[in-house]
C-alpha positions in Angstrom: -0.5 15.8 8.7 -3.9 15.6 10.2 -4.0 18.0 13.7 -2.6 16.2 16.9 -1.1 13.6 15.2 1.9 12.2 17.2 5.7 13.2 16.5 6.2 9.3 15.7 3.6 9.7 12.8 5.1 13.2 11.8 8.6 11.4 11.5 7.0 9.1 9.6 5.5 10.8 7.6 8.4 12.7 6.2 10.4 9.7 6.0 8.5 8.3 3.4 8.0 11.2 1.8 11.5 11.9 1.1 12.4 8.0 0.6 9.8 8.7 -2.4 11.6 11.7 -3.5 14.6 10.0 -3.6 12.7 7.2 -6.0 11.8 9.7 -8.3 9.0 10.8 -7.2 7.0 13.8 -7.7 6.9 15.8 -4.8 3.4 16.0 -5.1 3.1 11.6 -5.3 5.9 11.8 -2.6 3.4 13.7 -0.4 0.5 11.7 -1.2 2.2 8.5 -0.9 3.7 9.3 2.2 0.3 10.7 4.0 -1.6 7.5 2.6 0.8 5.5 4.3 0.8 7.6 7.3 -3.0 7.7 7.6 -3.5 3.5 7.1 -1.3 2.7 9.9 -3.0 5.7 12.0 -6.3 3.8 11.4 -4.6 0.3 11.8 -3.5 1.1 15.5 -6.5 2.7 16.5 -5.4 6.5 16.2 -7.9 7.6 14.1 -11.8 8.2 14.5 -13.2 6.7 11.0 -11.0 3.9 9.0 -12.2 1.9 5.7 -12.4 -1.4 5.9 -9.2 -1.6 3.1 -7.5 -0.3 5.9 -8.2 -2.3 8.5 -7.9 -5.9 6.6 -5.2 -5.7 3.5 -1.7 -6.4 4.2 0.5 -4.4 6.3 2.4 -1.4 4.5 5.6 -2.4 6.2 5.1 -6.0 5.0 4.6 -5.0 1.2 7.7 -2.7 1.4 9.5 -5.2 3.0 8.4 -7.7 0.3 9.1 -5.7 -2.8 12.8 -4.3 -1.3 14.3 -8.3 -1.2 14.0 -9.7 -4.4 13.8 -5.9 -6.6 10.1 -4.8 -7.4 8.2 -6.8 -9.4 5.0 -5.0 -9.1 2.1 -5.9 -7.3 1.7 -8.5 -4.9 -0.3 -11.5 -5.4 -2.9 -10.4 -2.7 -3.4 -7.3 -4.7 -3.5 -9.0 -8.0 -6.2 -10.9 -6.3 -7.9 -8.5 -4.8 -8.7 -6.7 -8.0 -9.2 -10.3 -10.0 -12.0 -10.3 -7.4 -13.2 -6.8 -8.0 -13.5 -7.4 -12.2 -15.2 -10.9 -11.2 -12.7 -13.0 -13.1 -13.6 -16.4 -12.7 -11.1 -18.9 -12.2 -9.1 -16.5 -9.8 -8.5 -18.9 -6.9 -6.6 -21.5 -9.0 -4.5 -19.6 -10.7 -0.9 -18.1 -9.5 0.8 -14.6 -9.7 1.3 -15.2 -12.8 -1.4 -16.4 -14.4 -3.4 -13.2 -12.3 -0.9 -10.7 -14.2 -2.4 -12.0 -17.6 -6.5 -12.2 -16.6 -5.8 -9.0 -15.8 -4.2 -7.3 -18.9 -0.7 -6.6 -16.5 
């Protein structure tokens, strides 16, 4: 954890990093997921001094985990299948569904 972050964000942190242990994680992935995690929503409230714009704009990581833990995961979301549609230039993106997204892309 970065220096002077809060004991919210410290709680936090090892929360998810032993939610991911418990997945089956590595504990090196467990620590990286869980400070990646920790670090977006520092930047998304404001706590830290630089943030990427990624950050700042893409989806909420309590929404995603939220999405992926009521129906079972089913990989990525269809903002992130997007999101990288958009990156590779794949024309045709914005008609097509999850789906059809997980196929462009070789998923």
């Amino acid at each position: 954890m970065p220096r002077g972050s809060s004991p919210k964000r410290e709680r936090q942190y090892e929360h998810i990093k032993e939610s991911a242990e418990e997945r089956g994680e590595s504990a090196k992935v467990a620590e990286e997921i869980a400070a990646r995690t920790v670090n977006k929503e520092r930047a998304r409230a404001g706590e830290s001094k630089t943030a990427s714009r990624e950050s700042l704009v893409d989806m909420d990581s309590a929404r995603r985990g939220g999405l992926h833990s009521h129906s079972g995961t089913q990989g990525p979301t269809y903002e992130q299948l997007y999101a990288e549609a958009r990156r590779r230039n794949i024309h045709g993106r914005s008609d097509m569904n999850k789906t059809q997204l997980k196929r462009a892309l070789g998923k």
